[in-house]
SELUMTOR-9451 format. One record per residue (C-alpha): residue in one letter; x, y, z. Coordinates in pm, whole numbers, padded with zeros to 5 digits, always signed. Example, Ala and Ser with C-alpha at 12.3 -4.5 7.8 and 13.67 -1.06 7.14 Angstrom:
// residues 2
A+01230-00450+00780 S+01367-00106+00714 
END
This chain:
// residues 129
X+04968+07827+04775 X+04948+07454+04854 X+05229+07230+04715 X+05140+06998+04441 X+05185+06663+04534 X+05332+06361+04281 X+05110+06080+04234 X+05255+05731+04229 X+05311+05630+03872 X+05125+05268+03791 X+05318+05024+03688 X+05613+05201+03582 X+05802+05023+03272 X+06068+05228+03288 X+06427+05087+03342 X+06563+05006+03679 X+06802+05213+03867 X+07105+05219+03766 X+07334+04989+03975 X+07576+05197+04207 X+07854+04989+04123 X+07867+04872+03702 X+07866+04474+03674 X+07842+04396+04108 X+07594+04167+04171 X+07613+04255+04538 X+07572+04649+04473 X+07271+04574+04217 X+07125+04357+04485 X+07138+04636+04760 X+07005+04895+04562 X+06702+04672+04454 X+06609+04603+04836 X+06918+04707+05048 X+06757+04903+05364 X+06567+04900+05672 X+06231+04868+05476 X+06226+04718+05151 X+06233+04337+05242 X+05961+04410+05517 X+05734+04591+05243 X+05825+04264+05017 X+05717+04090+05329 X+05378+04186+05421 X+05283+04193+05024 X+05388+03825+04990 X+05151+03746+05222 X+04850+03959+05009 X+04797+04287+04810 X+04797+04591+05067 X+04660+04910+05011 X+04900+05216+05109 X+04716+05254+05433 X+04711+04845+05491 X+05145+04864+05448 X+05159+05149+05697 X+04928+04981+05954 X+05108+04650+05920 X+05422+04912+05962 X+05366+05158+06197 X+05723+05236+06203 X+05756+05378+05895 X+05687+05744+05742 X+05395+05822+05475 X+05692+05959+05315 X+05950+05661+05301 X+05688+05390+05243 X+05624+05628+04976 X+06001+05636+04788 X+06044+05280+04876 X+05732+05146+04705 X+05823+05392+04411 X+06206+05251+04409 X+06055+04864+04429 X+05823+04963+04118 X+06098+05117+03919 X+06314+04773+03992 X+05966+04572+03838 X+05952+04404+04236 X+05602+04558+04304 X+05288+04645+04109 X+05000+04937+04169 X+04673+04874+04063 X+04400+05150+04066 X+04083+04958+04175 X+03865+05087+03931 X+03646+05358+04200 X+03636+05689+04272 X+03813+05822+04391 X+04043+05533+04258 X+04199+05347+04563 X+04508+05143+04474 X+04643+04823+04542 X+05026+04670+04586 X+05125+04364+04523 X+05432+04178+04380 X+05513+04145+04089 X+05626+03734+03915 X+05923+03956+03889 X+05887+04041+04298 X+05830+03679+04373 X+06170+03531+04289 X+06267+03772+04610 X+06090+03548+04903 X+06317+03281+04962 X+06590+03574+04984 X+06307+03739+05247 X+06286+03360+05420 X+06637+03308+05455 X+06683+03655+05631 X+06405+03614+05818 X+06550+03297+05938 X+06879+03450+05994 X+06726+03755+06176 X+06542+03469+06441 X+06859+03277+06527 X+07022+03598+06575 X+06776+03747+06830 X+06789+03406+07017 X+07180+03420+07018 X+07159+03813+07129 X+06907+03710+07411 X+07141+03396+07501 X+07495+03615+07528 X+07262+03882+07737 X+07115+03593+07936 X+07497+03466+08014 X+07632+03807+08105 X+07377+03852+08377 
END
């Protein structure tokens, strides 16, 4: 007998996830969009609403299964919305949330961050040639 497989709730409304650590900013933050793929998912829907297979192409990195649990933890956190388009079968949309939004200068500044490190990786290997 085939598994039954769990449909992504739309929209959930639900509360967050509990922060790890009670009253840390810092732990609340992580748990919102700590990892290696949250920001990056955050990322490419900043730019425009992706269906699931548009996030995994713009990913290919990243399981069906992860992209999966992360897009369910950034909906239970209110960062990302699902939209069925209205068809059948019903194809679905992500996007951010107003919510979600308040996230991209955090994603700029890392992004930032994550350049001038590279460079200063590439320099030190450069100099120890």
């Amino acid at each position: 007998m085939e598994p039954i497989k769990k449909a992504l709730s739309s929209n959930h409304t639900g509360t967050a996830r509990p922060n790890p650590v009670v009253g840390c900013p810092l732990t609340a933050a992580l748990a919102a969009v700590g990892g290696k793929w949250k920001l990056i998912i955050v990322y490419w829907l900043a730019e425009s609403p992706k269906h699931f297979a548009g996030l995994r192409q713009a990913m290919p990195s990243i399981s069906q299964k992860v992209l999966t649990q992360q897009l369910r933890e950034l909906m239970s956190d209110g960062i990302v919305n699902r939209e069925p388009l209205g068809e059948i079968p019903a194809p679905v949309e992500y996007s951010l949330t107003n919510y979600g939004t308040t996230l991209l200068p955090l994603v700029e500044s890392v992004r930032v961050w994550g350049r001038s490190h590279l460079e200063r990786s590439q320099t030190e290997a450069a100099s120890s040639d």
